[in-house]
DSSP file (Angstrom, degrees, kcal/mol; ACC not computed):
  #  RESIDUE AA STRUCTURE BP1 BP2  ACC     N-H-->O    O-->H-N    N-H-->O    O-->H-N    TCO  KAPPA ALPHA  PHI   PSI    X-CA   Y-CA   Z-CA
    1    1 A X              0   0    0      0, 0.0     2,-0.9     0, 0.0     0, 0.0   0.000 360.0 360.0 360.0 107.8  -61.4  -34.4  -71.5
    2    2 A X        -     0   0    0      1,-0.0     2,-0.0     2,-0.0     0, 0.0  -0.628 360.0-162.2 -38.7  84.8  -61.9  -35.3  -67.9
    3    3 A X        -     0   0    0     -2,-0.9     2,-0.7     2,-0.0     5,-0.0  -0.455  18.3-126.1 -83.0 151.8  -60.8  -39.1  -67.0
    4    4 A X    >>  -     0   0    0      1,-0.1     3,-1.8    -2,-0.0     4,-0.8  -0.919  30.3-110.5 -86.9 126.9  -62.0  -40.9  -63.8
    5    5 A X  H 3> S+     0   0    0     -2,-0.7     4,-1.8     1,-0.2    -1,-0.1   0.512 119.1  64.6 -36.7 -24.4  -59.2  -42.2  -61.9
    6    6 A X  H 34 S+     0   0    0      1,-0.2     4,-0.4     2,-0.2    -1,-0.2   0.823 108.8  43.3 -67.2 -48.2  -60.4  -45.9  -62.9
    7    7 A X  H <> S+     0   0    0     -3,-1.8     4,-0.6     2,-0.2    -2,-0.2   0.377 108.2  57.7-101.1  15.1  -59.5  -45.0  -66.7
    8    8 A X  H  X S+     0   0    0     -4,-0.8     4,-1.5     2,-0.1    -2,-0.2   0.813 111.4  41.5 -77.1 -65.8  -56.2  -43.2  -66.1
    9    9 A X  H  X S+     0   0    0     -4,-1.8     4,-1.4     1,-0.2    -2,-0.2   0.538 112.9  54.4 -76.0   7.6  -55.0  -45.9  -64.6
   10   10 A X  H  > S+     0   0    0     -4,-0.4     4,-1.1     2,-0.2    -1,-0.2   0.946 117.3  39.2 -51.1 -81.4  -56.6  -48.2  -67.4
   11   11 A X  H  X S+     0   0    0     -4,-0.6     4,-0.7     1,-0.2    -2,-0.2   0.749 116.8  50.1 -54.5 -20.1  -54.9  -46.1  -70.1
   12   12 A X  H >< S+     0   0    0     -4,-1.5     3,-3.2     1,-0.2    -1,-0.2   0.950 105.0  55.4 -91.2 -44.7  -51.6  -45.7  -68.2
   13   13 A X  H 3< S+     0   0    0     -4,-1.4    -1,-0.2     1,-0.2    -2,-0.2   0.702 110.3  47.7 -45.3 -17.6  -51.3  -49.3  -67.5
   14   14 A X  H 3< S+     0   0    0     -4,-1.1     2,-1.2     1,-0.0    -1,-0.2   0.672  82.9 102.1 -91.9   1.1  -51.6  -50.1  -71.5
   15   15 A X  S X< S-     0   0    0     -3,-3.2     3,-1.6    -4,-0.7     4,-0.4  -0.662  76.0-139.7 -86.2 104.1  -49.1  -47.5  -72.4
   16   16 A X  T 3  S+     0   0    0     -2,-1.2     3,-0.2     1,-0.2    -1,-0.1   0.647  93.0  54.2 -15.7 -52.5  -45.9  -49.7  -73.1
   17   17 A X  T 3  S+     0   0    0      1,-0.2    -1,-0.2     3,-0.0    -4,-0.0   0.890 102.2  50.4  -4.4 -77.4  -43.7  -47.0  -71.3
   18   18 A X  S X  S+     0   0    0     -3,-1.6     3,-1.5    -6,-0.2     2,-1.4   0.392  86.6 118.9-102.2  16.2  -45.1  -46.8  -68.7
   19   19 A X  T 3  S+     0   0    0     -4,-0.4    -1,-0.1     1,-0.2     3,-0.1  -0.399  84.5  22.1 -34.9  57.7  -45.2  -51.1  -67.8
   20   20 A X  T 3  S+     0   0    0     -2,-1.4    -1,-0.2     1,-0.1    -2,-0.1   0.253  94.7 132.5 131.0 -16.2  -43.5  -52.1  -64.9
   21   21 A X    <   -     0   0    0     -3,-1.5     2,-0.5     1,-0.0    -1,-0.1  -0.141  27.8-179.6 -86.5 156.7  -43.7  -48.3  -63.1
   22   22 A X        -     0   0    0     -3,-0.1     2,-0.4    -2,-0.0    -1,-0.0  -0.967  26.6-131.1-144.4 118.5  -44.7  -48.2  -59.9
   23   23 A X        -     0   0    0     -2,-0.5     2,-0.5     2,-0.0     0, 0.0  -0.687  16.4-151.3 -90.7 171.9  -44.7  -44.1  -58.6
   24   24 A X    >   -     0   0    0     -2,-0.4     3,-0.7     1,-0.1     4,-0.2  -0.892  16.2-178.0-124.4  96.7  -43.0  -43.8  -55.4
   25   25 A X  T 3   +     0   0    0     -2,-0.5    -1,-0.1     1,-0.2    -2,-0.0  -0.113  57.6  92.0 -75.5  14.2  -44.4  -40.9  -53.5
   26   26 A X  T 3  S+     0   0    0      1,-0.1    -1,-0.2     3,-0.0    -2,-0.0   0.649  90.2  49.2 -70.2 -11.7  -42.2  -41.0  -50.4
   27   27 A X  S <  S+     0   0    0     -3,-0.7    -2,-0.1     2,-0.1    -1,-0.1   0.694  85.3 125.4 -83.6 -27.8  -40.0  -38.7  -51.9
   28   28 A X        -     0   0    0     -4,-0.2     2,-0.2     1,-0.1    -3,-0.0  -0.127  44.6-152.9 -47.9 133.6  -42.7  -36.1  -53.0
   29   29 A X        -     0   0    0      2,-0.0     2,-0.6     0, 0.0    -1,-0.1  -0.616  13.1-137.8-133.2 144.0  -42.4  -32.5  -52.0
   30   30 A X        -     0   0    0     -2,-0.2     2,-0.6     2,-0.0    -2,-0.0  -0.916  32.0-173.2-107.5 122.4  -45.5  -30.2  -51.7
   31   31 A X        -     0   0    0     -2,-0.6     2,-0.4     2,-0.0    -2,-0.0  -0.935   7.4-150.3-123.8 112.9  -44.0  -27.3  -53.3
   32   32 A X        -     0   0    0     -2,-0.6     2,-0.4     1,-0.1    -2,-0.0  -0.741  12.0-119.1 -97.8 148.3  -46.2  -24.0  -53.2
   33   33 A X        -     0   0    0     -2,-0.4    -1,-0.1     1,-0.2     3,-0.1  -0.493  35.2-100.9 -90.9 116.7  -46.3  -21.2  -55.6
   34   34 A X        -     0   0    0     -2,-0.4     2,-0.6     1,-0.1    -1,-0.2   0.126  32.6-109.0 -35.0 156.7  -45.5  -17.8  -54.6
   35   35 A X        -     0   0    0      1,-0.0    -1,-0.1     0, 0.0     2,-0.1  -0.925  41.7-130.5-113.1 122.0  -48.2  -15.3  -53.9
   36   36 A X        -     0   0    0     -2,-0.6     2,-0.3     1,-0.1    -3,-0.0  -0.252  14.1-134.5 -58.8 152.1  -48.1  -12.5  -57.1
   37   37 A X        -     0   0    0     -2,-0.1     2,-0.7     2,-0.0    -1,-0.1  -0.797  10.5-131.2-117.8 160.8  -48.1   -9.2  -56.3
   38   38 A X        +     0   0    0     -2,-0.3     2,-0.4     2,-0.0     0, 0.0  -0.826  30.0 175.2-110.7 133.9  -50.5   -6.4  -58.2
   39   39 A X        -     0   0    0     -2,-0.7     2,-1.0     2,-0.0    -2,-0.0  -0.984  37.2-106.9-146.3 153.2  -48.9   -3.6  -59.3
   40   40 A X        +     0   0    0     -2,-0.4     2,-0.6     1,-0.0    -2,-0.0  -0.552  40.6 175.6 -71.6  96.2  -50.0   -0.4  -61.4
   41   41 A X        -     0   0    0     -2,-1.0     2,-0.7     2,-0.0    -1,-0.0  -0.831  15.3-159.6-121.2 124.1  -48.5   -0.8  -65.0
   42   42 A X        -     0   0    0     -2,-0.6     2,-0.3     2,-0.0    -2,-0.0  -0.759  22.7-179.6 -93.8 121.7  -49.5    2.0  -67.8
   43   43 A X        -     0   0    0     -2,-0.7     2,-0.5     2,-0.0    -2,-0.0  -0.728  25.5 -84.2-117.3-176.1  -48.9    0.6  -70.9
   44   44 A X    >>  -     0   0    0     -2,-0.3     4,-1.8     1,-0.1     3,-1.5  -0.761  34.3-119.3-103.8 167.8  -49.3    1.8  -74.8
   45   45 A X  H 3> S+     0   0    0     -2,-0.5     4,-3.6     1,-0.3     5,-0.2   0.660 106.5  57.9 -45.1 -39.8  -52.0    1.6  -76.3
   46   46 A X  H 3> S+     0   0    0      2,-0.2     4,-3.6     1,-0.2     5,-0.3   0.914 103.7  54.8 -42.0 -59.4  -50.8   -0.7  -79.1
   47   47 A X  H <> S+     0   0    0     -3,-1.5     4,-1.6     1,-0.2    -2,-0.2   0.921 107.5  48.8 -79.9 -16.1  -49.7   -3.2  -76.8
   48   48 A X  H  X S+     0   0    0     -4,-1.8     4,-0.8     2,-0.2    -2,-0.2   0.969 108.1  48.5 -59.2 -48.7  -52.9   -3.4  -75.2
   49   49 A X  H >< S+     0   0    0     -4,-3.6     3,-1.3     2,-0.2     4,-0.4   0.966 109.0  60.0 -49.1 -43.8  -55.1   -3.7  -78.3
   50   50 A X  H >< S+     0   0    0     -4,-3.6     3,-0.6     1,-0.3    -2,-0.2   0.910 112.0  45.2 -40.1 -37.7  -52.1   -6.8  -79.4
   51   51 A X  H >< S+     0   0    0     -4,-1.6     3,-0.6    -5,-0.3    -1,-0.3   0.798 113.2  43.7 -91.3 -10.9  -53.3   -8.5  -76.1
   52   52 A X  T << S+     0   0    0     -3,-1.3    -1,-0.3    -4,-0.8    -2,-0.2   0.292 108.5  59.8-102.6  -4.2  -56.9   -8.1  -76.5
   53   53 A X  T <  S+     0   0    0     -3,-0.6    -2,-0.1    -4,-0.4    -1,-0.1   0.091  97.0  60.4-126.4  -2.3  -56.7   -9.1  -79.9
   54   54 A X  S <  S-     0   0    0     -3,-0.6    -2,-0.2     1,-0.2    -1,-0.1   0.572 102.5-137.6-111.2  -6.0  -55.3  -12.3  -78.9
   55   55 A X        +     0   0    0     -4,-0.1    -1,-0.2     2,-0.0    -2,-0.1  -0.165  57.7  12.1  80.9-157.6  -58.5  -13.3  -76.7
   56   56 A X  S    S+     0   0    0      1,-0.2    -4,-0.0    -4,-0.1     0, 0.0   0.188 116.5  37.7 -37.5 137.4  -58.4  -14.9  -73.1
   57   57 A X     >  +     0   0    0      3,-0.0     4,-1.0     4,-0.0    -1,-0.2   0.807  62.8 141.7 106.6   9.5  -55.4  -15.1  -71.3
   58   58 A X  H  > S+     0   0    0      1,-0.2     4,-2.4     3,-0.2     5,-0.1   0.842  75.4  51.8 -77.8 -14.1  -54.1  -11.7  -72.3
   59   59 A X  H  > S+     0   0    0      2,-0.2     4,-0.6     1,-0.2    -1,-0.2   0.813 111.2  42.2 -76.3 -39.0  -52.7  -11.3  -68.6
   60   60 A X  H  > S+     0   0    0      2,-0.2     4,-1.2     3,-0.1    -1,-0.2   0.580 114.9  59.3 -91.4  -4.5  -50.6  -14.8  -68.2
   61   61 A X  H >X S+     0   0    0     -4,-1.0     4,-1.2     1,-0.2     3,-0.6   0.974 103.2  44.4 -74.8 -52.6  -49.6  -14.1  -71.6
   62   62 A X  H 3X S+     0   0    0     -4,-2.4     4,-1.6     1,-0.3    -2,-0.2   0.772 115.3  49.2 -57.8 -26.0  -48.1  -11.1  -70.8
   63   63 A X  H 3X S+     0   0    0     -4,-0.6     4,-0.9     2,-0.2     5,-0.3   0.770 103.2  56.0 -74.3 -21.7  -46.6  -12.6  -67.8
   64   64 A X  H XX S+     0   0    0     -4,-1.2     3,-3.1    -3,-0.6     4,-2.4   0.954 112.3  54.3 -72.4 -65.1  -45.1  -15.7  -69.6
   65   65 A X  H 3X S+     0   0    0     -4,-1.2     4,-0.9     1,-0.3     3,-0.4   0.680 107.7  42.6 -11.6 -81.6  -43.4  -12.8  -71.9
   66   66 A X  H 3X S+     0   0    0     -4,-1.6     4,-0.8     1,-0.3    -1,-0.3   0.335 113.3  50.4 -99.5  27.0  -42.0  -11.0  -69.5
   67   67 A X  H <X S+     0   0    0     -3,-3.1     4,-1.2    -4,-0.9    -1,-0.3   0.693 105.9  56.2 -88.2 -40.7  -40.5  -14.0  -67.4
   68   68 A X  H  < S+     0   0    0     -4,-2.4    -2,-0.2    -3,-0.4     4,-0.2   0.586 108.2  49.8 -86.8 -10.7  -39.1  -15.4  -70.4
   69   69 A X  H >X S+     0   0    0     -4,-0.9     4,-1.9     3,-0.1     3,-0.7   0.831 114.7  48.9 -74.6 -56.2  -37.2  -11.4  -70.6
   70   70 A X  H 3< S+     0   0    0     -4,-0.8    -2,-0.3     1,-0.2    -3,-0.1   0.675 111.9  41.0 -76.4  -9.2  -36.1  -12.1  -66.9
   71   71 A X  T >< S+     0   0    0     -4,-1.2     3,-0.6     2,-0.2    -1,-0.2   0.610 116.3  56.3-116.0 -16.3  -34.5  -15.9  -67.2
   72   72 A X  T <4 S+     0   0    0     -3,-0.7     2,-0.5     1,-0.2    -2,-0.2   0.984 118.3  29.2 -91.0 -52.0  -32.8  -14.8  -70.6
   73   73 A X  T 3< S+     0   0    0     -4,-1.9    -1,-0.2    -5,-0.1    -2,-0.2  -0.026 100.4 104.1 -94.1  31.3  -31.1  -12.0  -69.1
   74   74 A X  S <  S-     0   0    0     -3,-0.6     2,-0.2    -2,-0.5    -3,-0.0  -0.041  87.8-101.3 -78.8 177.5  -30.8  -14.0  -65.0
   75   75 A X    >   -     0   0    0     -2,-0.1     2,-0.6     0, 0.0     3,-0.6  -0.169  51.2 -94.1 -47.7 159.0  -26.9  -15.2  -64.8
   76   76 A X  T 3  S+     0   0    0      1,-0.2    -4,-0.0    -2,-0.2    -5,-0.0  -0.931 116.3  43.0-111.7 145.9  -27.1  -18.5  -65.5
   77   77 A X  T 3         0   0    0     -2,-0.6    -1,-0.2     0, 0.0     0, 0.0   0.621 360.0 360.0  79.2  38.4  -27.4  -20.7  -62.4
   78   78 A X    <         0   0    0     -3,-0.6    -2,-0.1    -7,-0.1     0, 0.0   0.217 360.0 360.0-117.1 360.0  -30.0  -18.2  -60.9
């Protein structure tokens, strides 16, 4: 559902929460996302049908996977 900026700040202004908040955007940081690299990955065959079988999205799925391999096995504070 799309909102127009006139009814987000409708809806946020009724939300009990969020009463009284004022954001402060002097602090905000424009923080840009690393540029992905392509690389040539042969996989089996199995796990390809598994992703194809899961419909759209089989490509950032496979990526959330295997970032969620690399930060459990990072050091921790890395």
């Amino acid at each position: 559902m799309k909102l127009a900026d006139e009814d987000l700040e409708r809806l946020i202004s009724e939300d009990e929460d969020e009463r009284g908040i004022r954001a402060d955007w002097t602090q905000a940081k424009l923080v840009l996302p690393q540029a992905k690299k392509s690389v040539h990955l042969c996989l089996a065959p199995e796990i390809i049908a598994f992703l194809k079988s899961q419909g759209k999205g089989r490509i950032s799925r496979m990526q959330a996977v295997l970032k969620a391999y690399v930060d459990a096995h990072r050091p921790h504070g890395k």
